[in-house]
Structure formats: structure tokens, C-alpha cells
C-alpha positions in Angstrom: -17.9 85.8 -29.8 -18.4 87.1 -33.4 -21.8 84.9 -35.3 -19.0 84.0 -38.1 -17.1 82.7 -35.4 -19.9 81.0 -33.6 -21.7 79.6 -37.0 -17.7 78.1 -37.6 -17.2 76.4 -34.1 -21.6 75.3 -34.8 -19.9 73.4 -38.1 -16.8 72.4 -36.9 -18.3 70.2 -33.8 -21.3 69.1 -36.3 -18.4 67.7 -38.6 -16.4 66.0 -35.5 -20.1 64.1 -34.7 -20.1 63.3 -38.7 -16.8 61.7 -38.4 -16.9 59.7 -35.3 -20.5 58.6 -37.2 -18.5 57.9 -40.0 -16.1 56.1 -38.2 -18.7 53.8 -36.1 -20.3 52.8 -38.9 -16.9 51.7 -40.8 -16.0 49.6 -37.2 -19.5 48.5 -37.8 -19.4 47.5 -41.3 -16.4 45.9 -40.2 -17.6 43.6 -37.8 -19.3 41.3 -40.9 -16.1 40.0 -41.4 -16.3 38.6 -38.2 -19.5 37.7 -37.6 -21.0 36.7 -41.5 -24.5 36.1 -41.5 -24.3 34.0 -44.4 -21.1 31.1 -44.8 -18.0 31.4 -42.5 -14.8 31.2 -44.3 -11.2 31.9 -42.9 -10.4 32.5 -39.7 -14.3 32.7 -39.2 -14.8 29.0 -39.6 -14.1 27.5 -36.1 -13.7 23.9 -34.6 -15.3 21.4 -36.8 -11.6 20.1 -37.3 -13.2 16.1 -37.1 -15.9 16.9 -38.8 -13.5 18.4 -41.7 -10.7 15.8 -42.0 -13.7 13.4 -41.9 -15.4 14.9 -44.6 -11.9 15.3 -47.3 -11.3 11.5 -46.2 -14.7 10.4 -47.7 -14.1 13.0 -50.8 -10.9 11.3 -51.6 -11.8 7.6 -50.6 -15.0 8.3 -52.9 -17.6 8.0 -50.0 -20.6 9.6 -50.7 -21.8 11.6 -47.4 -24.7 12.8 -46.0 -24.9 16.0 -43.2 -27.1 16.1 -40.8 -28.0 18.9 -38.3 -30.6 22.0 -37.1 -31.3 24.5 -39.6 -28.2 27.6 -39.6 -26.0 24.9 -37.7 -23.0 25.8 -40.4 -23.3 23.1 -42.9 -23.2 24.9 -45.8 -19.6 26.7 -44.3 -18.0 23.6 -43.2 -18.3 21.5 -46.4 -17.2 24.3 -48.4 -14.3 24.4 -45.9 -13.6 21.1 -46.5 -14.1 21.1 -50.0 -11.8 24.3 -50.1 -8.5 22.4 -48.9 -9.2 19.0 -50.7 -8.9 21.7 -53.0 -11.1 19.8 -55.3 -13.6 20.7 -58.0 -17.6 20.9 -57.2 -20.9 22.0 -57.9 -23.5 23.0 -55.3 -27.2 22.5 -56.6 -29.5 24.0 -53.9 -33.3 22.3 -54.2 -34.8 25.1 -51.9 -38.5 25.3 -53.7 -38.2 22.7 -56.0 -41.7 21.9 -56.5 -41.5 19.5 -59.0 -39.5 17.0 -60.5 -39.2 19.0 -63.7 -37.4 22.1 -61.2 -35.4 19.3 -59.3 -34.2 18.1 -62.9 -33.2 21.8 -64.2 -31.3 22.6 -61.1 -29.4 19.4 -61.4 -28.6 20.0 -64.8 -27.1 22.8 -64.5 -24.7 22.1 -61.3 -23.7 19.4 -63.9 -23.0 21.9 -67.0 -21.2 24.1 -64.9 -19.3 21.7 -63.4 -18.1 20.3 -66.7 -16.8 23.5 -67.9 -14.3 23.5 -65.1 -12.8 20.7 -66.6 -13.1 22.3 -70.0 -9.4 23.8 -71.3 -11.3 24.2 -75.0 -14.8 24.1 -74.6 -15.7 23.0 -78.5 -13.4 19.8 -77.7 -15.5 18.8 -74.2 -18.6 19.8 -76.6 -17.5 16.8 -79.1 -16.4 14.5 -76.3 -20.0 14.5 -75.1 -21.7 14.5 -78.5 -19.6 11.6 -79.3 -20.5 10.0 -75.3 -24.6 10.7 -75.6 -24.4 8.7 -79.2 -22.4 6.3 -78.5 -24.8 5.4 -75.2 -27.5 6.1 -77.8 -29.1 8.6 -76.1 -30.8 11.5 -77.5 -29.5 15.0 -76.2 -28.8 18.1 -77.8 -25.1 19.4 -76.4 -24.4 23.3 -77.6 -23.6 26.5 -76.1 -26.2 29.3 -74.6 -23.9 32.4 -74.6 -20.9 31.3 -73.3 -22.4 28.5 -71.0 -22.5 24.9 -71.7 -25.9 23.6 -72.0 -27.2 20.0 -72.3 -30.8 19.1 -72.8 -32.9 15.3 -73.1 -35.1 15.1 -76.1 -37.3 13.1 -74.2 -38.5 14.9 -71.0 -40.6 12.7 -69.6 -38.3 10.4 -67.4 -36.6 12.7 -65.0 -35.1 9.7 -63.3 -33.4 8.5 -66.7 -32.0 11.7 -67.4 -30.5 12.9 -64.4 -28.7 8.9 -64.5 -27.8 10.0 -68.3 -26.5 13.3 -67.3 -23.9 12.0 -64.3 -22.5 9.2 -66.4 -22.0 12.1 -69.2 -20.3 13.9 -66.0 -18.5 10.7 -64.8 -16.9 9.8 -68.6 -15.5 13.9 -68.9 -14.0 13.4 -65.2 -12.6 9.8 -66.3 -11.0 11.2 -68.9 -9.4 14.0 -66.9 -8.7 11.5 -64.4 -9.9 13.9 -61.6 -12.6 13.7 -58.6 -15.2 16.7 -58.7 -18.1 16.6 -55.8 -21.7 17.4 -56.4 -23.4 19.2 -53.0 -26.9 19.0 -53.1 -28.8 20.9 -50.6 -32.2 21.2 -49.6 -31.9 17.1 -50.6 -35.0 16.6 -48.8 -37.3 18.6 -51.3 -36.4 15.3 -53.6 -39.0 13.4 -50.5 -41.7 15.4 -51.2 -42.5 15.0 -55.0 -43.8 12.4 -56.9 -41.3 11.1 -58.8 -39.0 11.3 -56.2 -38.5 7.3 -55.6 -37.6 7.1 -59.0 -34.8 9.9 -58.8 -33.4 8.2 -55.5 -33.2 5.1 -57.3 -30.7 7.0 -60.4 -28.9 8.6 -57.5 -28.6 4.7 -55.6 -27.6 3.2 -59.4 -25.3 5.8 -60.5 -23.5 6.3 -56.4 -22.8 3.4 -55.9 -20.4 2.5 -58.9 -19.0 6.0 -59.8 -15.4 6.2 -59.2 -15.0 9.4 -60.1 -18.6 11.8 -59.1 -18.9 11.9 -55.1 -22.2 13.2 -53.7 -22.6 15.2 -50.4 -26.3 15.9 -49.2 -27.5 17.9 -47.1 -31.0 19.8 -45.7 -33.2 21.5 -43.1 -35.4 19.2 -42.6 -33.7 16.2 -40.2 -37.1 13.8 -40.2 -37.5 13.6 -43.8 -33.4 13.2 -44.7 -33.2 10.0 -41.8 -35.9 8.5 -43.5 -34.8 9.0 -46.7 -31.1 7.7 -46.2 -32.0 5.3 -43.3 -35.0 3.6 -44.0 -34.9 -0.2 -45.7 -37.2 0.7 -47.5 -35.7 3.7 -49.9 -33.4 3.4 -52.2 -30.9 5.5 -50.5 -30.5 3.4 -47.5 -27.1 2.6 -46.5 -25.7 5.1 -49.4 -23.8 7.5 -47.2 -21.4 7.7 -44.5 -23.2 10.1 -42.2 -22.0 13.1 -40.1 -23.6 14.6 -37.7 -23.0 18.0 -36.1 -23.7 19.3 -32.8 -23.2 22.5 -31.3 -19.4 24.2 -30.9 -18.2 24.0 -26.9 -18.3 27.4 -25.3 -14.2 27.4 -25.2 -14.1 27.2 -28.4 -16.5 30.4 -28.8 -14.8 32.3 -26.2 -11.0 31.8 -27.0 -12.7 33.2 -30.3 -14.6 36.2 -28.9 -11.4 37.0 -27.1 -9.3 37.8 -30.0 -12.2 40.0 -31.2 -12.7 42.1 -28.4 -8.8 42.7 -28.1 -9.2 43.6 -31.7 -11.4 46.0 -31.3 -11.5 47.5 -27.8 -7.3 46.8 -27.6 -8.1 45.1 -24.6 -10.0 41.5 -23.2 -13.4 41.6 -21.0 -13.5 39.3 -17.9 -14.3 35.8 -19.0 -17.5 36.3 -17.2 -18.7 38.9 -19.3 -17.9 37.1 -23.0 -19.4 33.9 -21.0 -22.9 35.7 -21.0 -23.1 36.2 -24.5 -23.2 32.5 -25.3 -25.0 31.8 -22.0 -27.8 33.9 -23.9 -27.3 32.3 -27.2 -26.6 28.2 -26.1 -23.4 28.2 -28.8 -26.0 27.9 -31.3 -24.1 28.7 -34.4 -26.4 31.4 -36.0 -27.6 32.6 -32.9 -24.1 33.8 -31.4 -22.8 34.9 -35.0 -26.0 37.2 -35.1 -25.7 38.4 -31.9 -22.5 38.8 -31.7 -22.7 41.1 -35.0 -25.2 43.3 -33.6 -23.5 43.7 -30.2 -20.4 44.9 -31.6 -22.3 47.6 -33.3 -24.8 48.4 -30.6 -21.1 49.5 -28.5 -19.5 50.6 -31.5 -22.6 53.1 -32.2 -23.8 53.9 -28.5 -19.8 54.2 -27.5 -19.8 51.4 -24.9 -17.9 48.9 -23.9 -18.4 45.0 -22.8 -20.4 44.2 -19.7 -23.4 42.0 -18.4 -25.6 45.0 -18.6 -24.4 46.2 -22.2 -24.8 42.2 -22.9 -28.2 41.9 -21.6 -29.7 45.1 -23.3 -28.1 44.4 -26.7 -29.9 41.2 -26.4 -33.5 42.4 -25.7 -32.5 44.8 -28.9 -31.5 41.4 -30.6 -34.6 39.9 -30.1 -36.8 42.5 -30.7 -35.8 43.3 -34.0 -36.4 39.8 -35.4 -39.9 39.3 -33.2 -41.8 39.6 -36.9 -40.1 36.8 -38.2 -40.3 35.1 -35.3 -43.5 35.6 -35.0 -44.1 34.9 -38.3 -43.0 31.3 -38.1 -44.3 30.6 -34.9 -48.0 31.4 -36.6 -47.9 28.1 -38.4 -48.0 26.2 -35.3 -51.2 25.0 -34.1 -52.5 26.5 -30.6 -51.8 23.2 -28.7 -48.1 23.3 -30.6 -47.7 26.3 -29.5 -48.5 26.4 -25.7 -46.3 23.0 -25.6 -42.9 24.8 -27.4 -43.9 27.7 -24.9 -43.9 25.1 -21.6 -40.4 24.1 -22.8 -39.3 27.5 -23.2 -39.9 28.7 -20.1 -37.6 25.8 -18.2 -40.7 23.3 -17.3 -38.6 20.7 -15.5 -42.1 18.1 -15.0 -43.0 15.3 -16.8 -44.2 16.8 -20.1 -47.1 14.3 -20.7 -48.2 14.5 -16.3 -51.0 15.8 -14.9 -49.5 19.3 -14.0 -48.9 19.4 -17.5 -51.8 18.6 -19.3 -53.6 21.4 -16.7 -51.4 24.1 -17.7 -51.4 23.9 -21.7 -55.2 22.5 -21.3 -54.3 19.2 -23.8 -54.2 15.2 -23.1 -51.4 13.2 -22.8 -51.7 11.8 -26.3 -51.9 15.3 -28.2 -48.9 16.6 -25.8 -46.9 13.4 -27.5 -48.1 14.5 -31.1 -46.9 18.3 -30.6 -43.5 17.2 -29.5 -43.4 14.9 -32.9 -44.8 17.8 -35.0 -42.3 20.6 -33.2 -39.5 17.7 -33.4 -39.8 16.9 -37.2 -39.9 21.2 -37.6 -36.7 21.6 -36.3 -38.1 23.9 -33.6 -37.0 21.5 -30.1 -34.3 18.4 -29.9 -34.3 15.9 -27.5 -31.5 16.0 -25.4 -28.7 13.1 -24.2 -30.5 13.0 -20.7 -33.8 12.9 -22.2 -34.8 16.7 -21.9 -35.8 18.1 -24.5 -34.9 21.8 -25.8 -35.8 24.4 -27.8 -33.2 24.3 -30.3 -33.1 28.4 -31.3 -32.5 30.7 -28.3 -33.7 33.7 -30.4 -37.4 31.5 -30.4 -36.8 30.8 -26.6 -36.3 34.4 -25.9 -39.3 35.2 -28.1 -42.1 32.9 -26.2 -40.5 33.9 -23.0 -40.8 37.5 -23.5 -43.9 37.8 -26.0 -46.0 34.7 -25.3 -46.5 33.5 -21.5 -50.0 34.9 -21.5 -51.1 31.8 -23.9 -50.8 29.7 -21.0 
């Protein structure tokens, strides 16, 4: 064969690789759509149907509701899913790292501004409306326009609690007028628990809720402890506020009649039930867990050009959980050593009496400090106690971790 002829064929089989590259990655990419890492919307939101119609019957009854569940258990997705076909105006304020009341108040703030310019057809005219509303409540705020935004400010900034109860009745007399419902999501609500004038701003949420006709609050957070106490203790001024939902994990049918469609989609064909039913055997129908998996298995076959099967499952997983061991790791390095060896006892299917004498030998703690760990790894959203009194690590991707990684601390 002639070199031209062999440098040709060289370049010709070196751009066939490029394009089937080129064409596994595009599958890949594709596969986000999916799987999304971050909120599920479409035909990517699944189940959650009570949860939903529960959720748009508080919004337009005027209940104010508070969601409860894991960390990455989809709250986020389904109340903008329900928000979506109440079809119905809202603001989401997310407290993440709020470290003070002062961050708390500027976040709030501006959920409200830009929640008011939805409702604002000539912006000067909603400017005057609340000009007119702060003097004739004879409050001192300064109403204007940074840019193109709205922006509202107190004069007097050193009671948080008064102003964020100034700035929703401003909010509630614009929606009045309109005559329409708008929803403020706060997120992160627990971050309100942790500050010093946080009493004080639960009791202008509790004085403001619970007369607006108008404003209706969902709240939300990662932290379950600190919400239940702050929404169901007598002693708080949000007791008793909210309607509250709670949501568990989706049923493996409903997971699978989804993961069917997908794998027709893609490989034109469906897997044995057996094989799909090993993916959320590995991931326990947690919501993140499966999502994330399920995104990187696609493209582990899409790029290593395999199909479907226990074995293809199994390794993709040990990929899974290997490329997220720092940040497991990472987390799991807060825990104390005594924590620790306890969430690794659970992980590794201990079936004994937690707090019995087997126990205690093999994690080397008493009773009583056993009982503490499982109240410290509770309250971090790290194991639940289950209906039958078992308790669970709640994230399999942590359950893989200690299994593979950490049995040698015991």
C-alpha cells in the first residue's frame, strides 16, 4: 500500500474514533436531562402526586406549610412543581450561611423586592403605592430603584424582627391591591434557630402568618432536629403555624417503570426487570443517590460501549463511589471516633442490640455514649430510625463508603 494511502486510511479510522467520541459524549451530555443533579422538572419529577395536590391545596386555602425530609430528598423540585401548576407567583429566599440576623434580614428583603416587581405593570406607580403604604404606617424606609431593581431599605436597622414584619405587610398591601396570592419559600429555615435574634424573627413570622390573607409561607431545611423543634415545640413561636408534610422515599415501581422508558430510550430496547432492580437495590430509592447513579451509569455504557447487566451495574457502582470518597470522606471527618465506629456498625448490617454487650465490645464504647452517637448521627441527618425500630443509614453512597473504606476502625 502506497504511505499516502496508508497515512489516509491512519486519519480516516482516527476520525471514525473522534466521531463515535463525539457521539458518546453528546448521549452523555444528554443523559442530564434525565438524571439532573440539581431540581427535577418535567417528566423528571416523579410520584409525589399527594404530596403535590396537598401542597397547591394549602397555597390556595392560604395554609402556610412546612417540609420536612433528609437532605437531597427532592424538596426543593417538588414545591417548585407544585408551585409551577398553581401557577402562582413566588419568591424563594435560600438562608444557607446566614450567619447573622443582619444576612437573614438582606436575603429576606430581597425575595420580597423581587417578588413585588412581579406584580409591578409600571414600576414608578408600585414605587408610590409603597411610599404612600410605609408613611401612612409611619414607618421610616427609603423606596427607590438600584439599576433597574426595586430596592427597599429601614432607616432604623437595629430591629430585624420589626422590619422583616414592616416589609411583608408592605408585600401583603401590593398583593391586596392586586387581589392575587404570591408564596414566599424560605429554605435553609433552620439557620433562623441558630442566631440570636432568631426568637424575635419567629415571633414577626407567627404575627404577620397567621393573619395574612394574601402572603403564604412554605419552609423548608436540611437539618430535621432543629425545624421539629422550631415548628413543634410549645414553647416557640412557630408552634402549630404550619400544616406539615413529610416525605419519604419513592417505591421502587415507581423508579423502575421510570428507568424503563430510559433504557428503551437509549439502548431501543428494555433490560430484564432484574437488572434495572439492582440499580436501586444499590441505591435504597434514595432520591439523590439513584439520580446520581443513574447519570453516571448511562455514561459509563455510553463511553465504554456496554450495555445493562448486574456486572456493568455493580462496577459502575464501585466507580460511583469512588469518585465521591473525598467528599465523603470529607464529611465523615467531623464525626467523632466513637460516632464514627457506631455509623460504621450500622453500615455494615449489625442486626444486634445496638446498646448490648456484643456491641459495646466491638466499637469499644458504653451503653450510654452508643445512645449519644445515635442522637448526634440522628440530628446530622446521617442514619433514621426506621418503622420496625431499625435504624439505617440514610445515604447509600455513605453506606458504600464505610463498607468499602472504613471496616478496619473496628
Amino acid at each position: 500500500m502506497p504511505e499516502g494511502a496508508l497515512l489516509d486510511g491512519l486519519l480516516l479510522d482516527g476520525l471514525l474514533v473522534q466521531c463515535l467520541q463525539d457521539a458518546s459524549m453528546e448521549r452523555a451530555m444528554s443523559f442530564e436531562q434525565y438524571f439532573p443533579q440539581g431540581i427535577a422538572t418535567g417528566s423528571s419529577f416523579l410520584g409525589r402526586e399527594k404530596e403535590t395536590q396537598k401542597l397547591i391545596d394549602n397555597i390556595n386555602s392560604g395554609r402556610h406549610t412546612l417540609l420536612i425530609a433528609p437532605r437531597r430528598y427532592g424538596k426543593t423540585s417538588l414545591i417548585k412543581h407544585a408551585i409551577g401548576l398553581a401557577n402562582i407567583s413566588f419568591a424563594e429566599i435560600d438562608l444557607f450561611l446566614a450567619i447573622d440576623g443582619k444576612a437573614i434580614e438582606n436575603r429576606v428583603l430581597s425575595g420580597i423586592e423581587s417578588l413585588i416587581q412581579v406584580f409591578s405593570d409600571k414600576p414608578e406607580q408600585w414605587m408610590m403605592t409603597l411610599v404612600d403604604y410605609f408613611r401612612k404606617a409611619r414607618k421610616k424606609w427609603t423606596v427607590g430603584f438600584k439599576g433597574v431593581t426595586l430596592e427597599i431599605k429601614p432607616e432604623a436597622h437595629d430591629d430585624i424582627a420589626a422590619n422583616l414584619l414592616d416589609a411583608f405587610n408592605a408585600l401583603e398591601h401590593i398583593l391586596s391591591i392586586k387581589e392575587q396570592r404570591a408564596v414566599i419559600f424560605i429554605d435553609e429555615f433552620q439557620e433562623i434557630g441558630k442566631i440570636s435574634a432568631g426568637s424575635a424573627i419567629e415571633g414577626a413570622i407567627r404575627h404577620f402568618a397567621q393573619t395574612s390573607k394574601y402572603l403564604v409561607f412554605i419552609f423548608s431545611g436540611s437539618n430535621r432536629r432543629i425545624l421539629e423543634d422550631i415548628f413543634g415545640s410549645r414553647t416557640r413561636p412557630l408552634y402549630s403555624l404550619c400544616q406539615w408534610i413529610t416525605l419519604q422515599r419513592l417505591s421502587s415501581e415507581i423508579y423502575l417503570t421510570y428507568l424503563r422508558a430510559i433504557a428503551k430510550q437509549t439502548w431501543a430496547k428494555v433490560p430484564d426487570d432484574n437488572v434495572l432492580l439492582r440499580i436501586l437495590e444499590l441505591t435504597e430509592c434514595h432520591p439523590e443517590a439513584t439520580y446520581g447513579f443513574c447519570g453516571y451509569l448511562w455514561q459509563y455504557c455510553a463511553f465504554e460501549k456496554k450495555l445493562l447487566s448486574v456486572d456493568t451495574i455493580q462496577c459502575a457502582w464501585d466507580g460511583y463511589v469512588a469518585e465521591l470518597v473525598k467528599r465523603t470522606k470529607l464529611a465523615l471527618s467531623e464525626l467523632s471516633p466513637g460516632q464514627l465506629k457506631v455509623l460504621i456498625l450500622l453500615a455494615t448490617g449489625y442486626k444486634n442490640a445496638l446498646t448490648g454487650k456484643d456491641a459495646q465490645t466491638k466499637v469499644g464504647l458504653t451503653s450510654p455514649t452508643i445512645v449519644h452517637a445515635l442522637s448526634v448521627l440522628s440530628a446530622q441527618d446521617l442514619i433514621e430510625r426506621m418503622p420496625e425500630k431499625d435504624y439505617r443509614v440514610i445515604d447509600p453512597v455513605i453506606k458504600a463508603t464505610l463498607v468499602n473504606y472504613y471496616t478496619d476502625y473496628l
